[in-house]
mmJSON file of the N, C-alpha and C atoms, coordinates in Angstrom:
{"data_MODEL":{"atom_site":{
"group_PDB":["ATOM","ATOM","ATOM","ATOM","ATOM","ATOM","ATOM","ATOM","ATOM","ATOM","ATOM","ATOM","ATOM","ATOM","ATOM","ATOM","ATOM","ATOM","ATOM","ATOM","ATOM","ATOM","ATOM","ATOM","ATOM","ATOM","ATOM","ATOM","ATOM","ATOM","ATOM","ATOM","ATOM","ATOM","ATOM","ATOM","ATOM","ATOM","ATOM","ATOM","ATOM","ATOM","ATOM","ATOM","ATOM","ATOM","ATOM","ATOM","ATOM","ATOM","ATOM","ATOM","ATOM","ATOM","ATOM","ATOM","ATOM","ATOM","ATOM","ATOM","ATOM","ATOM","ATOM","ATOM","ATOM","ATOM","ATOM","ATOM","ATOM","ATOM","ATOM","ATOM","ATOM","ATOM","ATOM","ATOM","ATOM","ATOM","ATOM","ATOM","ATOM","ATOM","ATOM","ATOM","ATOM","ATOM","ATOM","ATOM","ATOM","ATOM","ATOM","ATOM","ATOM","ATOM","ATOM","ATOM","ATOM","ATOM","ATOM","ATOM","ATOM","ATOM","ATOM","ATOM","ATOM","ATOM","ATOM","ATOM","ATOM","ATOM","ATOM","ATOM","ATOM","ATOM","ATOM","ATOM","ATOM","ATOM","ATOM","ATOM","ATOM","ATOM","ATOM","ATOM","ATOM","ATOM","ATOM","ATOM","ATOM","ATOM","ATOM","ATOM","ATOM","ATOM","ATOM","ATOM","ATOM","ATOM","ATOM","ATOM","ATOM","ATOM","ATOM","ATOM","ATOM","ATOM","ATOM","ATOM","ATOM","ATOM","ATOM","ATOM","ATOM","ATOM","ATOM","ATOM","ATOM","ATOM","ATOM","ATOM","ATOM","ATOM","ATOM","ATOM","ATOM","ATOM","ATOM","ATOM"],
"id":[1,2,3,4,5,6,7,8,9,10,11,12,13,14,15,16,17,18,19,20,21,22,23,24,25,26,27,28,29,30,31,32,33,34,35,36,37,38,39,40,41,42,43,44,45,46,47,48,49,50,51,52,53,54,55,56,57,58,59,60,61,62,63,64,65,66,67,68,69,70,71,72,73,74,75,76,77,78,79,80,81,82,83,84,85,86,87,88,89,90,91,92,93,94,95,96,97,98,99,100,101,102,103,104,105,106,107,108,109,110,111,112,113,114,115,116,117,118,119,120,121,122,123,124,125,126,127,128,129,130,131,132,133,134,135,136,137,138,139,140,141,142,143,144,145,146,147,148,149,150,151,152,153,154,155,156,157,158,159,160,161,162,163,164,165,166,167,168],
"type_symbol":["N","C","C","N","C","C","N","C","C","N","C","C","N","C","C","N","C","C","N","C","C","N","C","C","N","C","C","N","C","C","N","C","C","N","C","C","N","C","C","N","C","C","N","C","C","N","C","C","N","C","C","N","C","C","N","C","C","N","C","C","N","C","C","N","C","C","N","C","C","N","C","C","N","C","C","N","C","C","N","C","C","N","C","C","N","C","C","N","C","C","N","C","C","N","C","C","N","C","C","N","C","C","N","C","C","N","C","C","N","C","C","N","C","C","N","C","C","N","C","C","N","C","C","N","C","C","N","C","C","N","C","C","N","C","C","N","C","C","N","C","C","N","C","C","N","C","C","N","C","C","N","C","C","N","C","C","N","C","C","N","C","C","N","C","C","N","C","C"],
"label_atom_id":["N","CA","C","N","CA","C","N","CA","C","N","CA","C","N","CA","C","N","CA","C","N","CA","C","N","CA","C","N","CA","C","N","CA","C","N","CA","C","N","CA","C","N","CA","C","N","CA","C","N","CA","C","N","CA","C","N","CA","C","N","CA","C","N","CA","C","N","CA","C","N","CA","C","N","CA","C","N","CA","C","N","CA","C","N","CA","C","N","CA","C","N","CA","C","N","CA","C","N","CA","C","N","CA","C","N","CA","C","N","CA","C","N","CA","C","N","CA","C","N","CA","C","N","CA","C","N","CA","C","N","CA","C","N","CA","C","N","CA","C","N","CA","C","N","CA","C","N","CA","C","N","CA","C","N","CA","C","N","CA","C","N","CA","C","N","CA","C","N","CA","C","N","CA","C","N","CA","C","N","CA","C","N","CA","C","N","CA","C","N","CA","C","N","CA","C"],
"label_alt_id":[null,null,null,null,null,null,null,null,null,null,null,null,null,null,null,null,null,null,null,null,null,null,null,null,null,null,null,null,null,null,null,null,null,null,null,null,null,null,null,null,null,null,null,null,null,null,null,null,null,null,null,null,null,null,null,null,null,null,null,null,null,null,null,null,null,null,null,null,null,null,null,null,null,null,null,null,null,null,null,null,null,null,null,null,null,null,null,null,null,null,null,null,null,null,null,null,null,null,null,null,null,null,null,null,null,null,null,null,null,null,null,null,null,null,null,null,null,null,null,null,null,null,null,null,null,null,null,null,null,null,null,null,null,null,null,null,null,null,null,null,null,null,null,null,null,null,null,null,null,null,null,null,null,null,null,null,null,null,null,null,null,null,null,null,null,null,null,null],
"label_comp_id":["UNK","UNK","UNK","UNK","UNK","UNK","UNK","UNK","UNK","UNK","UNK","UNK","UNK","UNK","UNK","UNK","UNK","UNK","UNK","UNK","UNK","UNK","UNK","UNK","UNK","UNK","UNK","UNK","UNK","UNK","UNK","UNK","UNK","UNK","UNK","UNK","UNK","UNK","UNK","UNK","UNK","UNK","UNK","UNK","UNK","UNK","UNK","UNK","UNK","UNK","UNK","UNK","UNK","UNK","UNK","UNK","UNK","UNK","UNK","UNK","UNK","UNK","UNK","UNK","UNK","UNK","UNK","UNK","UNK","UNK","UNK","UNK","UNK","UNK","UNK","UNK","UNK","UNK","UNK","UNK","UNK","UNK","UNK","UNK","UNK","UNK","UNK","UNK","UNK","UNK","UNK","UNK","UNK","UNK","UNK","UNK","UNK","UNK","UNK","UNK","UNK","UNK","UNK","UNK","UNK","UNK","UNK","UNK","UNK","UNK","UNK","UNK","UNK","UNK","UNK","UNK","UNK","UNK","UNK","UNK","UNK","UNK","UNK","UNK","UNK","UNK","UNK","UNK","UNK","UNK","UNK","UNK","UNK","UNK","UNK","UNK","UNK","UNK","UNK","UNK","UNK","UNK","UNK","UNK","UNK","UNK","UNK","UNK","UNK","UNK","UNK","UNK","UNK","UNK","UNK","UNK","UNK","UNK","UNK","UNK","UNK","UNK","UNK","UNK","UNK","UNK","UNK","UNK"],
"label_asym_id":["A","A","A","A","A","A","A","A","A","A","A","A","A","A","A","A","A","A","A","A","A","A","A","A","A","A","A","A","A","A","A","A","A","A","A","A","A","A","A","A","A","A","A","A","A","A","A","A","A","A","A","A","A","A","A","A","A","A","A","A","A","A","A","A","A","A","A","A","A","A","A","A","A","A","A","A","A","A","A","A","A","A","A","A","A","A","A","A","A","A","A","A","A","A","A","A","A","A","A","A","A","A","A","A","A","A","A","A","A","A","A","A","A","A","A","A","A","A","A","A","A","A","A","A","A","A","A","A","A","A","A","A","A","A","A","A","A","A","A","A","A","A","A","A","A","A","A","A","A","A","A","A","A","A","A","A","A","A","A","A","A","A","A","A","A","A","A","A"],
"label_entity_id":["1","1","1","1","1","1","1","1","1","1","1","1","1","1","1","1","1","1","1","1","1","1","1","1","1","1","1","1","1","1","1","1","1","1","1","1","1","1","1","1","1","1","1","1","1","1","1","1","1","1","1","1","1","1","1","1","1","1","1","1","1","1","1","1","1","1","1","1","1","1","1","1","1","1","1","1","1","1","1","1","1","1","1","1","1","1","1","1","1","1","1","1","1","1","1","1","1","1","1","1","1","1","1","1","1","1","1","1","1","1","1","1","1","1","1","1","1","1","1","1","1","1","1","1","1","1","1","1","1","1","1","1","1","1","1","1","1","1","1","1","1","1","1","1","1","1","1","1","1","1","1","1","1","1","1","1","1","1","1","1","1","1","1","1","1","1","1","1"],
"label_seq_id":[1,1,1,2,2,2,3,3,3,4,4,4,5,5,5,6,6,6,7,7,7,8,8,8,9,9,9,10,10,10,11,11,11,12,12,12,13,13,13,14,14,14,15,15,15,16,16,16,17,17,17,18,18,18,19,19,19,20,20,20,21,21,21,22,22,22,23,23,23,24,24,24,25,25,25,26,26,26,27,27,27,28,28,28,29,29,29,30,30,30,31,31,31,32,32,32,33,33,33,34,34,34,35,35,35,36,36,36,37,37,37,38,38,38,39,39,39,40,40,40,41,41,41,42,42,42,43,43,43,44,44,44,45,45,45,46,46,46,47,47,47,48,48,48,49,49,49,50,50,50,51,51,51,52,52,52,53,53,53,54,54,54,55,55,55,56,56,56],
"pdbx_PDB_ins_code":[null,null,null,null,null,null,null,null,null,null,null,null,null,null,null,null,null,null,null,null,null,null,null,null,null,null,null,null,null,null,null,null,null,null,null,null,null,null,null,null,null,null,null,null,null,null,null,null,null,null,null,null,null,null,null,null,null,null,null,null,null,null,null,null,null,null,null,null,null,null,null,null,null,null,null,null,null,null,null,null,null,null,null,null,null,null,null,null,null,null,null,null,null,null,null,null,null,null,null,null,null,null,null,null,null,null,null,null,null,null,null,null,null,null,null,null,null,null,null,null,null,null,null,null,null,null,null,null,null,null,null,null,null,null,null,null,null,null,null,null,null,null,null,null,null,null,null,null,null,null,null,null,null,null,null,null,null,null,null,null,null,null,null,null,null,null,null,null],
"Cartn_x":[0.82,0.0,0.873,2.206,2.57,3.5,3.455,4.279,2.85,1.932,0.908,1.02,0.448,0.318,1.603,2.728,4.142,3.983,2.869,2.79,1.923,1.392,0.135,0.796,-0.344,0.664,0.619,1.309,1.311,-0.076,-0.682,-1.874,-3.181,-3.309,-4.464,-3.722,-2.591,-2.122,-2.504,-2.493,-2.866,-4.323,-4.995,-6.818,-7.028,-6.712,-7.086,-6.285,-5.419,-5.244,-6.031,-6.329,-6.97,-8.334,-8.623,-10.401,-10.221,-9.478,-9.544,-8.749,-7.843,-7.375,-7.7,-7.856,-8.717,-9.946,-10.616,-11.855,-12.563,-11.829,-12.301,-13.45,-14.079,-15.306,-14.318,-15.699,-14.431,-14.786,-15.271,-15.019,-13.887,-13.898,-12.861,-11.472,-11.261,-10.035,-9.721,-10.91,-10.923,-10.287,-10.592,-10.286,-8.872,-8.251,-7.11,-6.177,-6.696,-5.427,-5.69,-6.82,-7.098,-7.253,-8.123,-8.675,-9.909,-10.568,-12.107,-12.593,-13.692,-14.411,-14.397,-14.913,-14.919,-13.661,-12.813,-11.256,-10.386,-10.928,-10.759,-11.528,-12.886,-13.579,-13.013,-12.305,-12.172,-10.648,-9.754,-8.593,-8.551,-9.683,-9.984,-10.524,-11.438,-12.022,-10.962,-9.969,-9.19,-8.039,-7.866,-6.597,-7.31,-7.712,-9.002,-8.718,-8.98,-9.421,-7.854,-6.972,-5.355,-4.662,-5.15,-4.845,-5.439,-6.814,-7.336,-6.764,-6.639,-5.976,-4.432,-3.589,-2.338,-2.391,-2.969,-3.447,-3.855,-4.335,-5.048,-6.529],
"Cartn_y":[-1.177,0.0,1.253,1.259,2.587,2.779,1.876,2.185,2.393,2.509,2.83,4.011,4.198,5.983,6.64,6.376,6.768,7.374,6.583,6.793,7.582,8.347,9.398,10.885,11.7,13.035,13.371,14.374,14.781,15.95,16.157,16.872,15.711,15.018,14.595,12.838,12.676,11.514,12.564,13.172,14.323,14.674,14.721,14.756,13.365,12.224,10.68,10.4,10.871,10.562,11.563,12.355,13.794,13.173,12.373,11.677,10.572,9.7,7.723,8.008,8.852,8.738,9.628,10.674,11.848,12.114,11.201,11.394,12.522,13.801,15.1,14.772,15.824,15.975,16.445,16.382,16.825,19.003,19.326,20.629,20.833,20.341,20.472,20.244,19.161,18.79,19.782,20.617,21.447,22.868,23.014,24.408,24.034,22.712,22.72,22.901,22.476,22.978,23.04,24.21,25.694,25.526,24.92,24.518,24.283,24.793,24.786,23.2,23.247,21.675,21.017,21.3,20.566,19.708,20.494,20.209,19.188,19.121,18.51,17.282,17.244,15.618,15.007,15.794,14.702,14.233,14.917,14.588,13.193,13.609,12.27,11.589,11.301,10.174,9.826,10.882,10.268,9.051,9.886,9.036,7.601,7.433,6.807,5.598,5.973,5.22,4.166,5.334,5.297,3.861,4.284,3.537,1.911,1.786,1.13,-0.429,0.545,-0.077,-0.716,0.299,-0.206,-1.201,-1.731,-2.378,-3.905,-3.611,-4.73,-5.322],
"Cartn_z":[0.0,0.0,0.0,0.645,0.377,-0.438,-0.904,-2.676,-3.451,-3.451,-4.012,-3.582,-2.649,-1.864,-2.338,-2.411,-2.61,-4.281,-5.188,-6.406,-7.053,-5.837,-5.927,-5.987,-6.922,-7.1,-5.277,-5.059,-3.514,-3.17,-3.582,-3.535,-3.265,-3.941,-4.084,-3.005,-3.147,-1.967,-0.387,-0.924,0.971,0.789,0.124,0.526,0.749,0.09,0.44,2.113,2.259,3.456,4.64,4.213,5.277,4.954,4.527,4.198,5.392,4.868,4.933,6.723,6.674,8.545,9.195,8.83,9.41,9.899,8.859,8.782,8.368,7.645,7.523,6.129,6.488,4.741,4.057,2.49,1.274,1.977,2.17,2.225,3.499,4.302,5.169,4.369,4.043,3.067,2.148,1.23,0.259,1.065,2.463,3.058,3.46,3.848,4.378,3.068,1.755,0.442,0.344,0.186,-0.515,-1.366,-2.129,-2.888,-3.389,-4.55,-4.712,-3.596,-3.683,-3.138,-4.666,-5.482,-6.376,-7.224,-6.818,-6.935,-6.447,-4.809,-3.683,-3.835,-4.202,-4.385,-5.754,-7.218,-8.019,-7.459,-6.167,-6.522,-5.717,-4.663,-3.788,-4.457,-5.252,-6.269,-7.14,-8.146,-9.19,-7.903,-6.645,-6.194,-5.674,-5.502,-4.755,-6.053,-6.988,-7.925,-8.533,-8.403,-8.712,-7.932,-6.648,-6.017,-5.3,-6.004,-6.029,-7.503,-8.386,-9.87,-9.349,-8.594,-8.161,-7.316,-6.327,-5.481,-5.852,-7.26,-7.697,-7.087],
"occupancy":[1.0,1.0,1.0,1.0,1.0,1.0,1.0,1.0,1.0,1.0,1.0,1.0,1.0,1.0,1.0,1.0,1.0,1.0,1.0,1.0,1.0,1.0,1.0,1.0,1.0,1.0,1.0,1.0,1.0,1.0,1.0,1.0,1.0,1.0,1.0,1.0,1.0,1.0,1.0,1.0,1.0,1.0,1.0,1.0,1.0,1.0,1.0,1.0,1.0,1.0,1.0,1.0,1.0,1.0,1.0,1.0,1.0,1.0,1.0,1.0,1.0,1.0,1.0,1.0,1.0,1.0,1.0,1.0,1.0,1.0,1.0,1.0,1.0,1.0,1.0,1.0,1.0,1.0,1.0,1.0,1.0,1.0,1.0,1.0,1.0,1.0,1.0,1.0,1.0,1.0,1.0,1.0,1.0,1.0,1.0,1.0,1.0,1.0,1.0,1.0,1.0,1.0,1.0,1.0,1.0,1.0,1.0,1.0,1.0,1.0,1.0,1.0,1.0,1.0,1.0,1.0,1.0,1.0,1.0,1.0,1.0,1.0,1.0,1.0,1.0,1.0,1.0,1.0,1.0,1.0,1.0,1.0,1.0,1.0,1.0,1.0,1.0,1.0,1.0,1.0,1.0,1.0,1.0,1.0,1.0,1.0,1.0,1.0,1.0,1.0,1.0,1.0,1.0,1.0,1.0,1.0,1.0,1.0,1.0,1.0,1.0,1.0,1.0,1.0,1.0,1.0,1.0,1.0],
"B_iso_or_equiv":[0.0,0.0,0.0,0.0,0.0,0.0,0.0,0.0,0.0,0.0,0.0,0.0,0.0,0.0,0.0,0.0,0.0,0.0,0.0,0.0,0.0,0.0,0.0,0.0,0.0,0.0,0.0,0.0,0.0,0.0,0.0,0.0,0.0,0.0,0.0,0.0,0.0,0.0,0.0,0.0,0.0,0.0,0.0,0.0,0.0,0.0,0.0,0.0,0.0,0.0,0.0,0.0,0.0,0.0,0.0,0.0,0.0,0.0,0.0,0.0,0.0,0.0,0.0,0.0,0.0,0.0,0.0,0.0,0.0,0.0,0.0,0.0,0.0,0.0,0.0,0.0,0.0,0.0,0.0,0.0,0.0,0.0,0.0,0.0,0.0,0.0,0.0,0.0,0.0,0.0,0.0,0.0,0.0,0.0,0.0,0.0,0.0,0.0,0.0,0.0,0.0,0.0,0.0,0.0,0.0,0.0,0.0,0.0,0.0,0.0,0.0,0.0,0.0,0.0,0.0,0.0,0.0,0.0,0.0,0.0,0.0,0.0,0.0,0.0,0.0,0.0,0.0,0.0,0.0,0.0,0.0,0.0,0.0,0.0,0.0,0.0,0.0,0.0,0.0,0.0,0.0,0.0,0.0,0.0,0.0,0.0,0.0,0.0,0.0,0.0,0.0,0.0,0.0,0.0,0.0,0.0,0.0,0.0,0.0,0.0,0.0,0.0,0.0,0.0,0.0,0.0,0.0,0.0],
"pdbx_formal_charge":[null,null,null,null,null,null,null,null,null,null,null,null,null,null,null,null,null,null,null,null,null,null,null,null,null,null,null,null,null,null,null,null,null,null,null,null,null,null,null,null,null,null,null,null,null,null,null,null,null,null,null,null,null,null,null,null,null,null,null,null,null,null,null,null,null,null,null,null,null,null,null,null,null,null,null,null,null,null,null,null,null,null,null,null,null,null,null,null,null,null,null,null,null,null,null,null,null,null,null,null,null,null,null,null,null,null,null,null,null,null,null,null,null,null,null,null,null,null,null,null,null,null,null,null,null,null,null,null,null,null,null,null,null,null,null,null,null,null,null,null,null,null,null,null,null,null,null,null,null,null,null,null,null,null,null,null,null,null,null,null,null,null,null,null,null,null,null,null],
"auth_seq_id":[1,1,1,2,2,2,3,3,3,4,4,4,5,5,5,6,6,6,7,7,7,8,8,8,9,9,9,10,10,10,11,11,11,12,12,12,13,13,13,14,14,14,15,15,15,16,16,16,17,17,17,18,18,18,19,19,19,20,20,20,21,21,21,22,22,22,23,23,23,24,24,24,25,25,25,26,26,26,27,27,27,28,28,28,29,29,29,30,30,30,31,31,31,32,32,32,33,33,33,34,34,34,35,35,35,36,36,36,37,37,37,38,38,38,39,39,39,40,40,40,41,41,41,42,42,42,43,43,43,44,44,44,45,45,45,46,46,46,47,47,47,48,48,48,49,49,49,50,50,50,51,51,51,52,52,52,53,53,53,54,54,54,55,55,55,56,56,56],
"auth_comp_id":["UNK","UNK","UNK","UNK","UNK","UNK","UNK","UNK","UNK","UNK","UNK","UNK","UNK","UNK","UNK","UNK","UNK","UNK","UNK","UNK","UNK","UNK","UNK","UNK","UNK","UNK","UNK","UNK","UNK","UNK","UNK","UNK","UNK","UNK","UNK","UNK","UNK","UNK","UNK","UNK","UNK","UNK","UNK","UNK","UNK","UNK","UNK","UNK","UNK","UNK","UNK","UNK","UNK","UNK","UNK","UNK","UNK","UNK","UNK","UNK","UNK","UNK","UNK","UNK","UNK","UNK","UNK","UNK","UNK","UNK","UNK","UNK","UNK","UNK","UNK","UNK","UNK","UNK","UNK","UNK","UNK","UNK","UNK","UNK","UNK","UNK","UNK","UNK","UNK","UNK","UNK","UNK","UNK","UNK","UNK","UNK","UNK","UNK","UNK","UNK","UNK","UNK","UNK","UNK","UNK","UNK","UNK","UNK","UNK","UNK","UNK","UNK","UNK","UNK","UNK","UNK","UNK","UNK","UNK","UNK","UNK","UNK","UNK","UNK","UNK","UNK","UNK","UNK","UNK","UNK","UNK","UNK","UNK","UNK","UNK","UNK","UNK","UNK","UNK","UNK","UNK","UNK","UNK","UNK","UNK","UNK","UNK","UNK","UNK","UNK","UNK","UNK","UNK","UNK","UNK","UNK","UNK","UNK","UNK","UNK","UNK","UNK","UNK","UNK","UNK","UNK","UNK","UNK"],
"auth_asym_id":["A","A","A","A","A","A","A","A","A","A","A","A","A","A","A","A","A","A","A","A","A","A","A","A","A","A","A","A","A","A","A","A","A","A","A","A","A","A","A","A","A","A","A","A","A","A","A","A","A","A","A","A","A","A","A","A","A","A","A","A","A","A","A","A","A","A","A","A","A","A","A","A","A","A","A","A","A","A","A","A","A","A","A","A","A","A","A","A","A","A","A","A","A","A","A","A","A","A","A","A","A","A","A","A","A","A","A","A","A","A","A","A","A","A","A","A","A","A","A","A","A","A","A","A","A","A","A","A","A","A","A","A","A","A","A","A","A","A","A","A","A","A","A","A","A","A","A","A","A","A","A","A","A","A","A","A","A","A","A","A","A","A","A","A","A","A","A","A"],
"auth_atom_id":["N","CA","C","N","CA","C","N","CA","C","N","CA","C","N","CA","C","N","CA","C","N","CA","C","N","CA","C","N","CA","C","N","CA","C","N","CA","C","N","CA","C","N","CA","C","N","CA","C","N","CA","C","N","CA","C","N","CA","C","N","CA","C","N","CA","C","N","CA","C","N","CA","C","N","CA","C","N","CA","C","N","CA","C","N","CA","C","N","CA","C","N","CA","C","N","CA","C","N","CA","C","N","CA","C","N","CA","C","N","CA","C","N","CA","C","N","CA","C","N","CA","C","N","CA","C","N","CA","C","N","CA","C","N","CA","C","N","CA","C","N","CA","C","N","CA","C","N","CA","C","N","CA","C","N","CA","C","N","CA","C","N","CA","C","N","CA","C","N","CA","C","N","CA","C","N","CA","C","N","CA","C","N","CA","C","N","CA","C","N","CA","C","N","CA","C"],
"pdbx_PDB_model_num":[1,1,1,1,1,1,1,1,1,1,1,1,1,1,1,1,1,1,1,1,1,1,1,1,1,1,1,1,1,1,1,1,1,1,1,1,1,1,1,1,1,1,1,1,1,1,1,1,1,1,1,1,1,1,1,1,1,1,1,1,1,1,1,1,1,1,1,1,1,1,1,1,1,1,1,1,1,1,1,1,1,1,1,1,1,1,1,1,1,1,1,1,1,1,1,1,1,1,1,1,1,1,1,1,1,1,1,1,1,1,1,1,1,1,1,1,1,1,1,1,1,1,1,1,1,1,1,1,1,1,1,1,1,1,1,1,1,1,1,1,1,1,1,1,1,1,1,1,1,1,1,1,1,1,1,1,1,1,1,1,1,1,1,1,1,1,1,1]
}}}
């Protein structure tokens, strides 16, 4: 798993982790990198998804 996570851009590997251990919402995540919300849910869905494929 963290050669997966290791293979995530560093933006969107830091909203999947500020989600999955944090537990924060996507607008919370979106206010901590400053970042639209809408911005913030595809980077958590694209990594989400990234890392799901790497994983197998």
């Amino acid at each position: 798993m963290r050669r997966c996570l290791e293979g995530l851009e560093p933006q969107r590997r830091a909203g999947l982790v500020l989600a999955y251990t944090h537990g924060l919402s996507h607008g919370e995540i979106a206010a901590r990198l400053a970042v639209p919300l809408g911005t913030a849910k595809s980077w958590i869905r694209r990594a989400f998804m990234t890392l799901r494929e790497c994983m197998g």
